[in-house]
C-alpha positions as CSV (number, residue, x, y, z in Angstrom):
1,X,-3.5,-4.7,-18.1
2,X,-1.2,-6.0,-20.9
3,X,1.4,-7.8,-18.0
4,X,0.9,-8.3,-14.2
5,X,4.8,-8.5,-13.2
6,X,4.1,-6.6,-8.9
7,X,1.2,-6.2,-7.5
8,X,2.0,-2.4,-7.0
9,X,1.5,-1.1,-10.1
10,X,-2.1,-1.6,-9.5
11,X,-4.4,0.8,-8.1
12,X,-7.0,-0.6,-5.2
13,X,-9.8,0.3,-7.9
14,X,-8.4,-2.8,-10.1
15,X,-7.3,-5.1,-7.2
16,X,-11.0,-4.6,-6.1
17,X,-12.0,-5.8,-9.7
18,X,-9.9,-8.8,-9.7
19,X,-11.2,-10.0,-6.6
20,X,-14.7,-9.3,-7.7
21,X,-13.8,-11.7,-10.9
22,X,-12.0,-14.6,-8.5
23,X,-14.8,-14.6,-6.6
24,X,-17.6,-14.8,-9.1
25,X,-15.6,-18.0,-10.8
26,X,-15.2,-19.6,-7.4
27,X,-19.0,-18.9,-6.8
28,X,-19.6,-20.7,-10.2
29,X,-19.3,-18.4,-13.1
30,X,-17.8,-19.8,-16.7
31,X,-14.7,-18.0,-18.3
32,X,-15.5,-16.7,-21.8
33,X,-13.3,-19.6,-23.7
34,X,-10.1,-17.8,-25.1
35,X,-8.1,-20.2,-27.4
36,X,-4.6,-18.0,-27.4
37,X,-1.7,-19.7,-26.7
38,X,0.3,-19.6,-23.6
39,X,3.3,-21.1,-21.6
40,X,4.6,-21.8,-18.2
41,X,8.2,-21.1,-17.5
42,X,9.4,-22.4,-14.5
43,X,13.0,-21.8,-13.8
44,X,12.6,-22.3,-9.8
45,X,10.7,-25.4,-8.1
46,X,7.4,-25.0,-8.1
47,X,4.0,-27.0,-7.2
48,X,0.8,-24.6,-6.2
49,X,1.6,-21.7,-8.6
50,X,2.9,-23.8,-11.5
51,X,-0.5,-25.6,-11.2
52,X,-2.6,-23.5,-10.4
53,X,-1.8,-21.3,-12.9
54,X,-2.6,-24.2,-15.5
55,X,-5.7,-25.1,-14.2
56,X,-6.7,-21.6,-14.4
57,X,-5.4,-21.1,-18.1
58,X,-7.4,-24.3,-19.0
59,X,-10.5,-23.3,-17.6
60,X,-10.2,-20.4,-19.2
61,X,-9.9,-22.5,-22.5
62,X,-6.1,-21.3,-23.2
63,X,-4.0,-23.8,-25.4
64,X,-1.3,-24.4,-22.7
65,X,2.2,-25.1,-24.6
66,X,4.4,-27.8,-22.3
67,X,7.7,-25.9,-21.1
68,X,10.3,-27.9,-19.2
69,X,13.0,-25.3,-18.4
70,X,15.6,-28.3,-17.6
71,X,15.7,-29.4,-21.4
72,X,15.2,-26.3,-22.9
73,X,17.6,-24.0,-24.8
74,X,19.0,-22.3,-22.4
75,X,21.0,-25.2,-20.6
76,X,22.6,-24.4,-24.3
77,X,23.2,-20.7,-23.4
78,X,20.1,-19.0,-24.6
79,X,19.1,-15.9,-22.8
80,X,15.6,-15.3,-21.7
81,X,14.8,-13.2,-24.0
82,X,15.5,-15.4,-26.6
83,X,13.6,-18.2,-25.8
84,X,10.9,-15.6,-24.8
85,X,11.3,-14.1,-28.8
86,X,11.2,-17.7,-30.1
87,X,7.7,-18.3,-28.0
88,X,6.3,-14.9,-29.6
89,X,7.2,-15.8,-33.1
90,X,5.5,-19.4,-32.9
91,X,2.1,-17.4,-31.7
92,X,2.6,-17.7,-27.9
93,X,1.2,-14.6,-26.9
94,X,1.1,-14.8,-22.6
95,X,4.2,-16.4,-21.0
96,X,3.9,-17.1,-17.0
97,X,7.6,-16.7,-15.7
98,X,8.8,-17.9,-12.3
99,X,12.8,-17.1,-12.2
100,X,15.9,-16.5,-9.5
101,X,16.5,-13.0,-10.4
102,X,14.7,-9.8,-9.0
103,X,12.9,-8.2,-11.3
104,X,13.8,-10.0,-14.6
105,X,11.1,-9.0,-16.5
106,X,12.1,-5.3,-16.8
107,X,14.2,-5.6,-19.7
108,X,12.0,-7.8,-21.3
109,X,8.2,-6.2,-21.5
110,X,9.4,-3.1,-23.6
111,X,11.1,-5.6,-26.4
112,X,7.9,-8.0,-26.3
113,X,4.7,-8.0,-27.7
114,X,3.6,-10.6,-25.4
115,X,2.1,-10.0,-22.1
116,X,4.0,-11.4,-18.9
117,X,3.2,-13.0,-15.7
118,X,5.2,-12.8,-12.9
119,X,4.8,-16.1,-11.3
120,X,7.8,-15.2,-8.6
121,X,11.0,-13.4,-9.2
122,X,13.6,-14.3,-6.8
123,X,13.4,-12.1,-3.4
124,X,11.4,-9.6,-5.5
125,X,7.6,-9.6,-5.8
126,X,4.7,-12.7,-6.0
127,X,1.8,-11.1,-7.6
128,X,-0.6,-13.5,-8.2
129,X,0.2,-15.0,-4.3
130,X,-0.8,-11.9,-3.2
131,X,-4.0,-11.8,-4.9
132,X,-5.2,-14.8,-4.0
133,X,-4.5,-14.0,-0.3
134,X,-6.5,-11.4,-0.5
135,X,-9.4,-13.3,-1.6
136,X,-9.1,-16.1,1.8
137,X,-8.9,-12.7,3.9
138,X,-11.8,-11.0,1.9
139,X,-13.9,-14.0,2.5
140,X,-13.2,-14.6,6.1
141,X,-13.5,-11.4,7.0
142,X,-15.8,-9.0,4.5
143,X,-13.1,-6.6,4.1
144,X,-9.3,-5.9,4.9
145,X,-9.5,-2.2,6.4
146,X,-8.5,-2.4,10.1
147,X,-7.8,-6.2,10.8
148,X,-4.5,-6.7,12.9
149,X,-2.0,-8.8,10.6
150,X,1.1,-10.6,11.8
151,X,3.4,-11.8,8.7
152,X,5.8,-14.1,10.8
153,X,9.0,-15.5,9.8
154,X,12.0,-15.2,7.2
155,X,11.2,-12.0,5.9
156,X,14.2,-11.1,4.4
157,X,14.0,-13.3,1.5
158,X,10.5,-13.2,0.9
159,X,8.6,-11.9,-1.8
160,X,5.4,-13.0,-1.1
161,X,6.1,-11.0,2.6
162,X,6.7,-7.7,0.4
163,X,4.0,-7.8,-2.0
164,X,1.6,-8.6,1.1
165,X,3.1,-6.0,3.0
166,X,2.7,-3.4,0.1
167,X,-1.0,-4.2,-0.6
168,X,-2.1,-5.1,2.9
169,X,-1.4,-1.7,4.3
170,X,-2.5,0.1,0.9
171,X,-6.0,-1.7,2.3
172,X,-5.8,-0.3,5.5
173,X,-4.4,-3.3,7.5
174,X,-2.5,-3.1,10.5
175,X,0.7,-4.7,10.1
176,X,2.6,-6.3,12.4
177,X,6.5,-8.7,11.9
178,X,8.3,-11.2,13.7
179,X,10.7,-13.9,13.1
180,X,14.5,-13.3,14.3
181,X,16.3,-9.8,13.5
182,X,18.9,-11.1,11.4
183,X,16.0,-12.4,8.5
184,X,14.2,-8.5,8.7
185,X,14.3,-5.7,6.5
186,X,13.9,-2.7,7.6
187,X,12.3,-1.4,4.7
188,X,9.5,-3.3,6.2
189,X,9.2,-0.5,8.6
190,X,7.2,1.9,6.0
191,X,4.4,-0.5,6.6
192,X,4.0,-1.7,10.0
193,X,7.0,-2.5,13.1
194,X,8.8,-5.5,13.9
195,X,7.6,-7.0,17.3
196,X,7.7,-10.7,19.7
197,X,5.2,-12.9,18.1
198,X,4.2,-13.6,21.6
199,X,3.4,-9.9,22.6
200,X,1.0,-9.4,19.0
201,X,-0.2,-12.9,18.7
202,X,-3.8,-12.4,20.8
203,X,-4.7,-9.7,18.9
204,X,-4.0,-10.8,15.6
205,X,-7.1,-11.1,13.4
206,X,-4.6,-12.9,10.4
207,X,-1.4,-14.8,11.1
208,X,0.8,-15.2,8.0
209,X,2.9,-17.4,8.3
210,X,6.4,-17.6,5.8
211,X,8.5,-20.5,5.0
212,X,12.1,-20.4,6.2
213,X,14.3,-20.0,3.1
214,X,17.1,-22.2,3.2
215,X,18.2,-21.9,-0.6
216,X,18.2,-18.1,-0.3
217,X,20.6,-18.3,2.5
218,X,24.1,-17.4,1.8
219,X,25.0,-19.5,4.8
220,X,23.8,-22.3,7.0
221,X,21.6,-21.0,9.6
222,X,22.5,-21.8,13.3
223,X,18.6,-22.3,13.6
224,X,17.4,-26.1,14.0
225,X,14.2,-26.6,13.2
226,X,13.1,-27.3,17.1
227,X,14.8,-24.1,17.7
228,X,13.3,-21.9,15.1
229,X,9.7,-23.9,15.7
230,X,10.1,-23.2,19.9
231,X,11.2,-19.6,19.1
232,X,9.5,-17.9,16.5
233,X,7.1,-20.6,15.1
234,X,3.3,-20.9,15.5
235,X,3.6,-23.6,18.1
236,X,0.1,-25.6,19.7
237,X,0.5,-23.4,23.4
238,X,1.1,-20.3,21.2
239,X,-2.6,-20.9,19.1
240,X,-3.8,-21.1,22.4
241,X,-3.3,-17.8,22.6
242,X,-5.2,-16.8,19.4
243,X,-8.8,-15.2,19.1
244,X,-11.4,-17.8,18.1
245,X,-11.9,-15.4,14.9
246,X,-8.4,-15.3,13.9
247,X,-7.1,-17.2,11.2
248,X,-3.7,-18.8,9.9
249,X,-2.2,-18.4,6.2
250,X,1.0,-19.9,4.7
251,X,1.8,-19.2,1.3
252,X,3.4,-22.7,1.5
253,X,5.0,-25.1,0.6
254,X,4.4,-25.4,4.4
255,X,7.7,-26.9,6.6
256,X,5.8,-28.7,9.6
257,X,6.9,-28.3,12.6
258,X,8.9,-25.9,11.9
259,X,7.0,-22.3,11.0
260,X,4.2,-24.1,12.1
261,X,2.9,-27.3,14.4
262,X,1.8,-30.5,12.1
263,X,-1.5,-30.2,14.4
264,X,-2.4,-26.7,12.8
265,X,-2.0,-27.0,9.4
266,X,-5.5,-28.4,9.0
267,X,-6.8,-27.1,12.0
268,X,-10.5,-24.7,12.1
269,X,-8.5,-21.9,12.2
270,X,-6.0,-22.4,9.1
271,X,-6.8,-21.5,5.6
272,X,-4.1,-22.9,4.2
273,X,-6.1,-25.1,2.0
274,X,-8.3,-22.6,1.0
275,X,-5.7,-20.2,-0.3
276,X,-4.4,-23.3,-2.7
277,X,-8.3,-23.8,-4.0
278,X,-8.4,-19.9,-4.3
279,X,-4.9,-19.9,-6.4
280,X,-7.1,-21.1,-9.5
281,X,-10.0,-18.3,-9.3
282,X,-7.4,-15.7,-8.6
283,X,-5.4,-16.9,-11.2
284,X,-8.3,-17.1,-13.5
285,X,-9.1,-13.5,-12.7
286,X,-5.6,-12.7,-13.7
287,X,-5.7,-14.1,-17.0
288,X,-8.9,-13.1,-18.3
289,X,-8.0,-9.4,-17.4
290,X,-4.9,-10.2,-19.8
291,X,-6.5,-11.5,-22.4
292,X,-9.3,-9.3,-22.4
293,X,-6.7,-6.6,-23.2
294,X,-5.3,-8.8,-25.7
295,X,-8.3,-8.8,-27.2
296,X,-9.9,-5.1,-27.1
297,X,-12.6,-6.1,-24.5
């Protein structure tokens, strides 16, 4: 695996393999130190994946090479690739990119030598999110095949919702979406139906929860936060409703109140936390498959 850019170019085979390595880290295995050079480019806000992705490269004994894309080159006029080209030739040999634009990394990998990680491309695809939300559901649960999951919310503009979507179903998951019309895509449909939260919500084994989008919006959303959070959101009568098995994810950063009540965000049934811990271990996983490419292993 010389770059990790969607989580479907995988087969379930290596999925299964990454998980295996996430959870042996979490359960206390050491990384094989691996002193290569990489960098974090953040062009979008970030706080969980920027940090847990250097966390993860310095357990895994990676010489991490400070990046601040705000006084960088490109503010200048310098494309991507350029600044990607002058990491390379200075010996950085993984970059971890988070940027606005779908799929950015495709005219990049074949003029490269350096492996890529998607840390989030626009509306496109969240890899590494996806892997580590696999690893919450994996440990709740035992295995993925057959649950009943609801991803809730603006899934229009959501790439964690279509990487999810895409390797939940491939694992045999029952997929279920809500949130209002006008924030759906139907290409959704190939993977599961658009439904009421209210008439799915008591069978849900997983509730996935998504953050409303506001800087992806074109427009200003007639939506107040009351309205959305009465409406669509996961509300205190509505986890009434919810099995005493089921759980609640949000790939955060979590708006209170409004995809969710301030009471449930910490509550027995979320795993909110959980999937920010498993971040590291997943991203861990993610990394030493890279490197071990890198190196022949």
């Amino acid at each position: 695996m010389k770059n990790f850019v969607a989580i479907e170019e995988l087969d379930l085979t290596e999925v299964h393999q990454l998980l295996d390595r996430a959870t042996a880290f979490k359960q206390g295995e050491t990384a094989t130190p691996t002193p290569v050079f990489v960098a974090n480019l953040f062009f979008e806000s970030s706080t969980r994946t920027h940090l847990s992705f250097e966390v993860a490269e310095r357990r895994m004994g990676m010489q991490v090479i400070p990046f601040d894309a705000s006084q960088s080159s490109i503010n200048k006029g310098e494309s991507l690739y350029d600044t990607l080209l002058t990491l390379e030739a200075i010996g950085v040999e993984v970059a971890v990119i988070r940027h606005t634009e779908n799929n950015y990394y495709e005219d990049l990998i074949p003029r490269l030598n350096m492996s890529i990680i998607n840390g989030g491309d626009g509306s496109g695809h969240h890899p590494s999110q996806s892997l580590l939300d696999l690893l919450t559901i994996r440990e709740t649960f035992g295995e993925i095949r057959g649950l009943n999951i609801l991803i809730s919310g603006d899934l229009l503009h959501s790439r964690v919702a279509r990487s999810n979507a895409h390797i939940l179903h491939q694992m045999g998951a029952n997929l279920y979406f809500s949130g209002p019309t006008k924030w759906y895509d139907e290409s959704f449909n190939r993977y599961g139906r658009h439904c009421e939260i209210d008439a799915v919500l008591p069978q849900m084994d997983v509730v996935m929860l998504l953050r409303v989008q506001h800087e992806r919006h074109a427009a200003e959303t007639s939506l107040t936060k009351d309205k959305y959070h009465d409406t669509y959101g996961l509300t205190i009568a509505r986890a009434k409703q919810l099995k005493t098995t089921a759980i609640i994810m949000h790939p955060s950063p979590v708006n209170r109140g409004v995809e969710i009540a301030d009471e449930l965000v910490e509550s027995s049934h979320s795993r909110i936390v959980e999937q920010m811990a498993n971040g590291v271990y997943a991203r861990m996983a993610i990394l030493e498959a890279i490197t071990n490419q890198k190196r022949g292993n």
